[in-house]
C-alpha positions in Angstrom: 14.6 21.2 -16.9 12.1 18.3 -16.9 11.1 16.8 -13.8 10.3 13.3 -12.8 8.2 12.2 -9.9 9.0 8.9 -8.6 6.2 6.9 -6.2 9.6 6.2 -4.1 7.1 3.3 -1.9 6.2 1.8 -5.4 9.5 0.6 -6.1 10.1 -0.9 -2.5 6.9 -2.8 -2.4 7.8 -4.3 -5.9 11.4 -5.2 -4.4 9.6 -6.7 -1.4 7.1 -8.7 -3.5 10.0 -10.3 -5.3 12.0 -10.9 -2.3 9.1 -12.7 -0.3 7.9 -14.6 -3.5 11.6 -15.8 -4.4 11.5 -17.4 -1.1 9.0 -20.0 -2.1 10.2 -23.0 -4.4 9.2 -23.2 -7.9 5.8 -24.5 -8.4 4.2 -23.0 -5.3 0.9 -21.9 -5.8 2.0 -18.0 -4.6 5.0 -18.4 -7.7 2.4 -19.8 -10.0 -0.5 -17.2 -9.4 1.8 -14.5 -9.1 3.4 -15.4 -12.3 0.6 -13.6 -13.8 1.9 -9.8 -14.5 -1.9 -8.9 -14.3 -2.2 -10.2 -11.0 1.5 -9.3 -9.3 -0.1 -5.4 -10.1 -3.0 -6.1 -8.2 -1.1 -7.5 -5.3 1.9 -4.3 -5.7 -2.0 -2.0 -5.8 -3.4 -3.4 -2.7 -0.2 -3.1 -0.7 0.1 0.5 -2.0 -3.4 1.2 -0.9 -2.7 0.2 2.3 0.5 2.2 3.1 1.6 5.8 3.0 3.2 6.5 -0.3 6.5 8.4 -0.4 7.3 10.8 -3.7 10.0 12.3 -4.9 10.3 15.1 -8.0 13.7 14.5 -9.5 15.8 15.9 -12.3 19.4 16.4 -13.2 21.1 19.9 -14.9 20.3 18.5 -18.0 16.5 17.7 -17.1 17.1 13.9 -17.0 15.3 12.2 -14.0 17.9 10.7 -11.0 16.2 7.3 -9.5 17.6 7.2 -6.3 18.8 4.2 -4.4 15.4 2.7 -2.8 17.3 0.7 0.1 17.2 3.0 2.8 13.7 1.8 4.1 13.5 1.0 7.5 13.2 -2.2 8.7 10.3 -1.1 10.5 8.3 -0.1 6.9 10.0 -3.0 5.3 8.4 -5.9 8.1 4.9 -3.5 7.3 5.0 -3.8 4.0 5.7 -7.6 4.3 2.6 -7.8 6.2 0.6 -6.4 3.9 2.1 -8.9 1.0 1.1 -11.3 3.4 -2.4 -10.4 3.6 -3.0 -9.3 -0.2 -0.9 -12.3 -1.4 -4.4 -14.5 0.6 -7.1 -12.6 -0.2 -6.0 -12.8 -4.0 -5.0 -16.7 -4.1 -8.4 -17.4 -2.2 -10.0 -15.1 -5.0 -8.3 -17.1 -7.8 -7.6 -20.3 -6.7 -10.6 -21.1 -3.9 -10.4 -24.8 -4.1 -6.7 -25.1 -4.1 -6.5 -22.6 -1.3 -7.5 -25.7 1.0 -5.9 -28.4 -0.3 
């Protein structure tokens, strides 16, 4: 049977990063930036630095991986997590973009 293992916090701070970011309207310099796949993986990396990391080894009788469903985060580790966005989505924009950070 082949096994997966699945970074089960991976997939919630990706789900998180598109949630906060689809708040903002089109053409806001967090949708523009993050736009970029190169930097939306640095962003997903410096939250998942900054958190404990959940894994999972899956498989199926037939050695097929199961994803499971990744909504069972607490609100708690969800509001976290948005935090760190928060902070990562900053440091990277100021990185990138220093003069249009204050305008």
């Amino acid at each position: 049977m082949a096994r997966a293992i699945v970074n089960l916090t991976g997939s919630l701070v990706v789900e998180e990063i598109d949630r906060l970011l689809g708040a903002y309207p089109d053409g806001h310099i967090y949708n523009t930036t993050f736009a970029n796949p190169g930097l939306r993986r640095r962003l997903a990396a410096f939250v998942l630095s900054k958190v404990r990391n959940r894994y999972a080894v899956l498989e199926d009788n037939q050695g097929r991986p199961i994803y499971p469903n990744f909504q069972s985060a607490s609100l708690e580790k969800r509001l976290h997590i948005e935090e760190i966005i928060k902070q990562g989505i900053e440091l990277i924009i100021f990185e990138n973009n220093p003069n249009k950070y204050f305008n």
